[in-house]
N, C-alpha and C positions, 0 to 999 in steps of 0.2 A: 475460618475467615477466607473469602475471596481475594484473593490478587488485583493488582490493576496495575496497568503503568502505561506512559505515553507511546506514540504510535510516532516514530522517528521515521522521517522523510530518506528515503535511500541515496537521493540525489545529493543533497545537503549536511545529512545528520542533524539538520535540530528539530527539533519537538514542533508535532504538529498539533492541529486542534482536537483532535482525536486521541481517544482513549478507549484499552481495553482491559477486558477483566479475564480471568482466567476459562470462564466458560463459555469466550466470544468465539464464532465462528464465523469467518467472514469470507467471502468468497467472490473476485472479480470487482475488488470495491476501490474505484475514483478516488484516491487522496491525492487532497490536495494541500500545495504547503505555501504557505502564505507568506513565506519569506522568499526561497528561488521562484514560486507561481508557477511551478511544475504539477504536471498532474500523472500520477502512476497508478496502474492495476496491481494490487496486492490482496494477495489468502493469509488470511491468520486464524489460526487453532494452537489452541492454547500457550497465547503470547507469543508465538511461534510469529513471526510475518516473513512470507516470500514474495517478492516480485515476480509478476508475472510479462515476460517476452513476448511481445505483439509480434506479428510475423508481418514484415518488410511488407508492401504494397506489390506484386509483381506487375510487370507492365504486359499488353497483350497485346500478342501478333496477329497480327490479318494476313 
């Protein structure tokens, strides 16, 4: 039997609309959580989810 279980907002911790199963592999995926209205890049293999660190905007000298 396959696993599944919800996809928890990093920012908030609750349960977002999203679910996955044990053979999801997700890679740079926009969740969004409908209670903070945050939106984050996260990887997830096998139930496994990491947040992924945008890098800072840097500003440019002339």
């Amino acid at each position: 039997m396959i696993r599944s279980e919800w996809v928890h907002c990093p920012v908030c911790k609750n349960k977002t609309r999203d679910k996955i199963r044990d053979d999801t592999v997700l890679k740079n995926y926009p969740l969004y959580c409908p209670k903070c209205k945050q939106e984050t890049l996260i990887e997830a293999k096998k139930l496994k989810v990491t947040v992924i660190k945008e890098p800072d905007a840097k500003t440019q000298s002339q």
